[in-house]
N, CA, C and O atoms as a GROMACS GRO file, in nm:
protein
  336
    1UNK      N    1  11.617   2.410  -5.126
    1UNK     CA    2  11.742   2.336  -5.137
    1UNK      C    3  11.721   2.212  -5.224
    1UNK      O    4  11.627   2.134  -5.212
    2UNK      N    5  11.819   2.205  -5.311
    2UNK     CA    6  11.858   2.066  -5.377
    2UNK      C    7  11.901   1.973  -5.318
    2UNK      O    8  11.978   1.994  -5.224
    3UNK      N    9  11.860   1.822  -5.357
    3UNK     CA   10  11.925   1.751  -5.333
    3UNK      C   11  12.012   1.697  -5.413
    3UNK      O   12  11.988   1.702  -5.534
    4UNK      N   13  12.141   1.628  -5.363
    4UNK     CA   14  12.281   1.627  -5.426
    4UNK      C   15  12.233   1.451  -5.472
    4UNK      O   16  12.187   1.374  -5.387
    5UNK      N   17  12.247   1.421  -5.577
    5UNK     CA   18  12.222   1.239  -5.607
    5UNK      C   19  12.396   1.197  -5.679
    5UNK      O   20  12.438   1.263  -5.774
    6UNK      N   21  12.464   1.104  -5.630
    6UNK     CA   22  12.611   1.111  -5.699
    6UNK      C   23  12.525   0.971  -5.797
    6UNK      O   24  12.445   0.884  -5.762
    7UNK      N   25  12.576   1.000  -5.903
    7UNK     CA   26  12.580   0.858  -6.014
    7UNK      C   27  12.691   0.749  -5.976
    7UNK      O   28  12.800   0.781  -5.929
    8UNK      N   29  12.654   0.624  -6.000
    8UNK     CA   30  12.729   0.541  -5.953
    8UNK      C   31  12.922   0.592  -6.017
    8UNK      O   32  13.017   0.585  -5.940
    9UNK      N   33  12.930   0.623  -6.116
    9UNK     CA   34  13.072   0.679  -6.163
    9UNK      C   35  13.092   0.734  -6.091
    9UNK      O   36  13.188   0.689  -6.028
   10UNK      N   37  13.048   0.836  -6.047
   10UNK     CA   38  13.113   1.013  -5.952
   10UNK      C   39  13.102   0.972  -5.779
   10UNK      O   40  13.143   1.040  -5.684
   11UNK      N   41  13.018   0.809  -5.775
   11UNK     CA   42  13.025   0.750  -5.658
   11UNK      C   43  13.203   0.672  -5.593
   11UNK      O   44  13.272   0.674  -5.491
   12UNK      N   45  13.205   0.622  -5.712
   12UNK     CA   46  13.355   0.547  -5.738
   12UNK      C   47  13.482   0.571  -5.730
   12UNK      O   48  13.577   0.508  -5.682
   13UNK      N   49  13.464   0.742  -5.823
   13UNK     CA   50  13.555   0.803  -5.832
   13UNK      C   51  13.574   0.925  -5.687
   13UNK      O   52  13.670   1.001  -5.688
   14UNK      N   53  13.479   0.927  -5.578
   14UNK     CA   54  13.516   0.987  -5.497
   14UNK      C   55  13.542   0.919  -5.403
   14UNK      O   56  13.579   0.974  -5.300
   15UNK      N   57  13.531   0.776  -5.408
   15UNK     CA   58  13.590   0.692  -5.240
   15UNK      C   59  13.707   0.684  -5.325
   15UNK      O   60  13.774   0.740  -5.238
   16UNK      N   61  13.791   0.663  -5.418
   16UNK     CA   62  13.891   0.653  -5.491
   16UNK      C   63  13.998   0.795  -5.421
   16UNK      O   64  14.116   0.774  -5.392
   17UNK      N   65  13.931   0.937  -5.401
   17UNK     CA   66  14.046   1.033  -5.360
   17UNK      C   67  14.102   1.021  -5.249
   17UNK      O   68  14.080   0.940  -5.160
   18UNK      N   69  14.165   1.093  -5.254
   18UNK     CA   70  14.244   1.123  -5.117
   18UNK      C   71  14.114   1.180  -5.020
   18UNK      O   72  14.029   1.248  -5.078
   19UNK      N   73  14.099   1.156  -4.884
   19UNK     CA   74  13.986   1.196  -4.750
   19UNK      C   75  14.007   1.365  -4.773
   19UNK      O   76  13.902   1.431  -4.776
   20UNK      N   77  14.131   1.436  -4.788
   20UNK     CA   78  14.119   1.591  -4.754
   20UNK      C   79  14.011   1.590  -4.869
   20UNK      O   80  13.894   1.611  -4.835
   21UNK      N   81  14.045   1.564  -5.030
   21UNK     CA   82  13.988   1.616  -5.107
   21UNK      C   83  13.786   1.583  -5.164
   21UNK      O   84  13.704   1.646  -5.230
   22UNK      N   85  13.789   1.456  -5.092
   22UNK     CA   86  13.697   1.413  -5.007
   22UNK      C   87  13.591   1.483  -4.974
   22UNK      O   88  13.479   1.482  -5.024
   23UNK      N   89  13.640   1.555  -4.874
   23UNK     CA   90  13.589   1.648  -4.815
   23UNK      C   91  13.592   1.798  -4.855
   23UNK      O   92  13.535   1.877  -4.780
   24UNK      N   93  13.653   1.845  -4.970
   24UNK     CA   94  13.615   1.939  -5.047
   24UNK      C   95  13.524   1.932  -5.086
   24UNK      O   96  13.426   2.005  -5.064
   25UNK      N   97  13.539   1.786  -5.199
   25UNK     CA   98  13.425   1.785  -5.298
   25UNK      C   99  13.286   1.769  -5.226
   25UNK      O  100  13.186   1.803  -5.289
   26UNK      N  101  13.276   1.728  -5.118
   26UNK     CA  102  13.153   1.741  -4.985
   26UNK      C  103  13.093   1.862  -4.958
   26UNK      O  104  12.983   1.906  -4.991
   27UNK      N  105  13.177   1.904  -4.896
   27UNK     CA  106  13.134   2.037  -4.868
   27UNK      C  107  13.119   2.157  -4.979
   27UNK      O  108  13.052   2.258  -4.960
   28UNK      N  109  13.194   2.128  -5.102
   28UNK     CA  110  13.118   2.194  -5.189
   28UNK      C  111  12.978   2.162  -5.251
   28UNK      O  112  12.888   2.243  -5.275
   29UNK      N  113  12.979   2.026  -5.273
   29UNK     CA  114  12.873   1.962  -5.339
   29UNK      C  115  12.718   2.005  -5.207
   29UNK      O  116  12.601   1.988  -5.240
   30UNK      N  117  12.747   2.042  -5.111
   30UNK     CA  118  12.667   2.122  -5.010
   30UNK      C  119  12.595   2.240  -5.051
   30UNK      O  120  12.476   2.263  -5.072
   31UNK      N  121  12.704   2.313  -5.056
   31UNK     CA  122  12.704   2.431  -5.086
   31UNK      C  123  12.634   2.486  -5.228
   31UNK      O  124  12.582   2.597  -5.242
   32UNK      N  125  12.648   2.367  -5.339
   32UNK     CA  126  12.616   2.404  -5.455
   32UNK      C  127  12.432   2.370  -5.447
   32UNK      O  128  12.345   2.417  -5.521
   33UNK      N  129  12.412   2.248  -5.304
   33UNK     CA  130  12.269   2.243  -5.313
   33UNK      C  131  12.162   2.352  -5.300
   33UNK      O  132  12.044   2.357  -5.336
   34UNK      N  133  12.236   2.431  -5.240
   34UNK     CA  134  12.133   2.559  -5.235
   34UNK      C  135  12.158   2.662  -5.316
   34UNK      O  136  12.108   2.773  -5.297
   35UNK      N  137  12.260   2.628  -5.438
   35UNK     CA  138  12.247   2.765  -5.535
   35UNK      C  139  12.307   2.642  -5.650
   35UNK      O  140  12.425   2.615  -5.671
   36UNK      N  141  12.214   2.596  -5.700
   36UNK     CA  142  12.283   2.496  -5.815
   36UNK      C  143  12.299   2.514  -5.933
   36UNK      O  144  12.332   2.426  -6.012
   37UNK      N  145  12.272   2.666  -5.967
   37UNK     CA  146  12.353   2.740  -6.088
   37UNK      C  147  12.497   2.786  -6.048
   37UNK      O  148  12.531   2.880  -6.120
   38UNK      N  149  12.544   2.768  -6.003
   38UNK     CA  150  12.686   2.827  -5.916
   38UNK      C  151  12.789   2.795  -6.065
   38UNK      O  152  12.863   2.847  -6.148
   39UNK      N  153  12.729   2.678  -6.020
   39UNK     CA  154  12.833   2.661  -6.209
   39UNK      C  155  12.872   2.661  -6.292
   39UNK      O  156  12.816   2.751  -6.354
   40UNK      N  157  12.968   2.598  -6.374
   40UNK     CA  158  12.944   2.653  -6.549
   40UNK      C  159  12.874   2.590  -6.636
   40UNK      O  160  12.882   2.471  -6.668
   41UNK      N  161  12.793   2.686  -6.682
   41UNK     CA  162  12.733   2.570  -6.827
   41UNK      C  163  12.810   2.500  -6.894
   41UNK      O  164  12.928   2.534  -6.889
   42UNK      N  165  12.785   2.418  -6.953
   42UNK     CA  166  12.891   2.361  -7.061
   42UNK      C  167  12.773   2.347  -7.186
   42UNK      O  168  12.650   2.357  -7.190
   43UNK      N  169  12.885   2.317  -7.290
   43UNK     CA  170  12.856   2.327  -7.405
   43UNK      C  171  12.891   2.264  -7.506
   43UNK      O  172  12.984   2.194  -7.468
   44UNK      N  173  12.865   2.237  -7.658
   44UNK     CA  174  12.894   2.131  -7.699
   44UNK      C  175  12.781   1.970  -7.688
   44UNK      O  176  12.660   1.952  -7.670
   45UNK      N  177  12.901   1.881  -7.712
   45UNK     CA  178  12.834   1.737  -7.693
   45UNK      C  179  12.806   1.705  -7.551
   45UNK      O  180  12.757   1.594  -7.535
   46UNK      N  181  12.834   1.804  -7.402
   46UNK     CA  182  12.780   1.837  -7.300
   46UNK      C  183  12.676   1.937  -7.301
   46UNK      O  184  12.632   1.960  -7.189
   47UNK      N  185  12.640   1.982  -7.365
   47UNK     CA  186  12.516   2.078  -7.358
   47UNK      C  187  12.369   2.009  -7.245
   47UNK      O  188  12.317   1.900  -7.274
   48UNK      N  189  12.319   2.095  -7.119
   48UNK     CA  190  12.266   2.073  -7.027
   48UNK      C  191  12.316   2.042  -6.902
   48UNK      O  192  12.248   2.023  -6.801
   49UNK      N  193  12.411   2.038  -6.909
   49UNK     CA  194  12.528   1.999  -6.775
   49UNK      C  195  12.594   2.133  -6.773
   49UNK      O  196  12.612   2.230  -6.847
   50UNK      N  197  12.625   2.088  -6.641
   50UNK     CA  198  12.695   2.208  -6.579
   50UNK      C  199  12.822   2.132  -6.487
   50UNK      O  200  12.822   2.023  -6.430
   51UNK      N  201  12.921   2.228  -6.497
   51UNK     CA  202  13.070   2.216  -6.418
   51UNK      C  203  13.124   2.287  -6.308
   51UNK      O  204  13.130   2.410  -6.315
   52UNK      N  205  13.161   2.232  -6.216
   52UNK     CA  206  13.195   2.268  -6.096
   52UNK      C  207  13.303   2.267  -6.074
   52UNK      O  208  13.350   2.154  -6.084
   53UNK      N  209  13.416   2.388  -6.031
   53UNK     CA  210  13.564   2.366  -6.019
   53UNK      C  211  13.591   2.368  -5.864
   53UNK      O  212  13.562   2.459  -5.787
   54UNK      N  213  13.654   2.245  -5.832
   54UNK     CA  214  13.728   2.236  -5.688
   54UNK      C  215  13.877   2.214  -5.691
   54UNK      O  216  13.923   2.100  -5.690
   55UNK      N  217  13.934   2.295  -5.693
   55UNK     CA  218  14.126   2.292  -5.687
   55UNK      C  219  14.110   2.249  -5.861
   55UNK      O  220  14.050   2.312  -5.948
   56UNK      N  221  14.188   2.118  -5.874
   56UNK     CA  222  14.167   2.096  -5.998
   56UNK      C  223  14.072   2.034  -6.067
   56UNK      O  224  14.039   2.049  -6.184
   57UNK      N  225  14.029   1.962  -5.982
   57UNK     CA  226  13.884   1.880  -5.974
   57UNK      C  227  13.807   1.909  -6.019
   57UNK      O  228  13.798   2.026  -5.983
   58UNK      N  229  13.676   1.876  -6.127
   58UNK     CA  230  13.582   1.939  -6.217
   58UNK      C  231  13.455   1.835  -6.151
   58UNK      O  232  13.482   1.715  -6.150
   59UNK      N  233  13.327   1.875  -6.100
   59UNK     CA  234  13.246   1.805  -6.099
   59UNK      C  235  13.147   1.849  -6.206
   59UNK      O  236  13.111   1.963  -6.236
   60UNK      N  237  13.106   1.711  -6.268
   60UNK     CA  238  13.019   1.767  -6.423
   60UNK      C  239  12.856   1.721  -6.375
   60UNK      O  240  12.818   1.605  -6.391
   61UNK      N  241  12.783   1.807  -6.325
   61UNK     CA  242  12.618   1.754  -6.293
   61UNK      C  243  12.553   1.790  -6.365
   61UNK      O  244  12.599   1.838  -6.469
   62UNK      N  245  12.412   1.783  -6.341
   62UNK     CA  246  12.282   1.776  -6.401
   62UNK      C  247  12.154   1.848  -6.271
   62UNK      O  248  12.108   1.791  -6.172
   63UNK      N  249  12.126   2.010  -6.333
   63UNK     CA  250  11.986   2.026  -6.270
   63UNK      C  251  11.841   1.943  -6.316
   63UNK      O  252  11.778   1.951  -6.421
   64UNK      N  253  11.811   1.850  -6.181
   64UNK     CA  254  11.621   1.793  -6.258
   64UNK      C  255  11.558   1.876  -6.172
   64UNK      O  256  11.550   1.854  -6.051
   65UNK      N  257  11.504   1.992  -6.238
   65UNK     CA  258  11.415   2.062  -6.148
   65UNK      C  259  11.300   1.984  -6.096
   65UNK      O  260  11.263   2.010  -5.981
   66UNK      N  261  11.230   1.881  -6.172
   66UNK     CA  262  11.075   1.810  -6.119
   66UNK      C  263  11.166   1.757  -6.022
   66UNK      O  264  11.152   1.855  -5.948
   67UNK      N  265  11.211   1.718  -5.987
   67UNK     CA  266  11.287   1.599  -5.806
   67UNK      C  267  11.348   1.734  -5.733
   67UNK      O  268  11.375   1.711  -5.615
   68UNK      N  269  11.378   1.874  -5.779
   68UNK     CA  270  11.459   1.948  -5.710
   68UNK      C  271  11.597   1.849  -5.704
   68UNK      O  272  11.606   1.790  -5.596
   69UNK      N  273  11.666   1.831  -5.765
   69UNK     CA  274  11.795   1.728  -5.751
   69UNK      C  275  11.902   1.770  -5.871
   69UNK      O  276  11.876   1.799  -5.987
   70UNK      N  277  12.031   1.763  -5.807
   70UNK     CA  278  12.159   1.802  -5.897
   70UNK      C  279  12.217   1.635  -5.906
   70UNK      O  280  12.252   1.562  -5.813
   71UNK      N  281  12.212   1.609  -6.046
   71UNK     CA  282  12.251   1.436  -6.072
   71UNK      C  283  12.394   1.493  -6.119
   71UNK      O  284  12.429   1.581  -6.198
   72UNK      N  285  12.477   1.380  -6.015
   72UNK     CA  286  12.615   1.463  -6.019
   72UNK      C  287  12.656   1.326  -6.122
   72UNK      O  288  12.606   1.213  -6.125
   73UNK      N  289  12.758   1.382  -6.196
   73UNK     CA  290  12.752   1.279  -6.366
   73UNK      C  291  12.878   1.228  -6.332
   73UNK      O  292  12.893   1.108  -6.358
   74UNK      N  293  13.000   1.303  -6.266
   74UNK     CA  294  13.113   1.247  -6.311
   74UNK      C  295  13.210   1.340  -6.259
   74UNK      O  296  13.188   1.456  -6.292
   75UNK      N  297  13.362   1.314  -6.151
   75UNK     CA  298  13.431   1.379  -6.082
   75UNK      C  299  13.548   1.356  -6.176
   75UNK      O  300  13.567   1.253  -6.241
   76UNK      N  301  13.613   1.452  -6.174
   76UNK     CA  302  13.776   1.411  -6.216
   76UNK      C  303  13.847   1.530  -6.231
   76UNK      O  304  13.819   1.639  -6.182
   77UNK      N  305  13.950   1.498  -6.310
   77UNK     CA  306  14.025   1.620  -6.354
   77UNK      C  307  13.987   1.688  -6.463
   77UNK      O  308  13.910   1.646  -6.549
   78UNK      N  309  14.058   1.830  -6.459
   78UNK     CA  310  14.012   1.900  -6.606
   78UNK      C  311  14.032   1.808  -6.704
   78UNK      O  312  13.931   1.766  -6.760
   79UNK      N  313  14.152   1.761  -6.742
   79UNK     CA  314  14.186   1.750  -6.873
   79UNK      C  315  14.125   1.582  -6.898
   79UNK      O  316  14.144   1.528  -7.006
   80UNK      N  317  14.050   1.510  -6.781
   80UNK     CA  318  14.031   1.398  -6.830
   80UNK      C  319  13.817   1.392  -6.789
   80UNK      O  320  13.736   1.299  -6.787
   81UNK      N  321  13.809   1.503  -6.769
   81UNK     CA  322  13.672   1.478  -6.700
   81UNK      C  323  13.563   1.498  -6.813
   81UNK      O  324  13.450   1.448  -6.811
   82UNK      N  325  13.616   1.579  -6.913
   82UNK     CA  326  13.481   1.621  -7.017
   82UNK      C  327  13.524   1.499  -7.118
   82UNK      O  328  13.411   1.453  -7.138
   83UNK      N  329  13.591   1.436  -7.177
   83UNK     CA  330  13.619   1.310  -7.247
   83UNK      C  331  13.538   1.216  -7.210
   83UNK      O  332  13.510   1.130  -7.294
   84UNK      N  333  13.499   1.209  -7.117
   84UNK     CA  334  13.387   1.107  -7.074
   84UNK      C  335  13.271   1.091  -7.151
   84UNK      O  336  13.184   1.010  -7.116
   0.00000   0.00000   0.00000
């Protein structure tokens, strides 16, 4: 199992949601620790990151295999989350 590390951004932006969705992005971000390819690659000027879809919600992380750890980069929406 991975461990989940939030970056101070994707820290900010999740006490910022609403508690239900909260707790999506929780319990997915769980779930993704023990299979942390689950996601999509991305590509482009994101190349090495990977994307996670919750409802509309995109979480954009990072596998560091030497720590075993998914560095979670940045929560948001589709259309405003890869602009970052």
């Amino acid at each position: 199992m991975y461990k989940v590390v939030l970056g101070k951004d994707a820290a900010r932006t999740l006490e910022k949601l609403p508690v239900k969705m909260q707790r999506r992005i929780i319990s997915a971000l769980g779930r993704l620790s023990a299979n942390p390819l689950k996601g999509k690659r991305l590509r482009g000027g994101l190349e090495g990151l990977f994307s996670l879809r919750i409802g509309e919600m995109r979480v954009v992380y990072e596998i560091d295999s030497a720590r075993q750890a998914i560095v979670v980069h940045g929560i948001g929406s589709r259309g405003d989350i890869y602009k970052k």
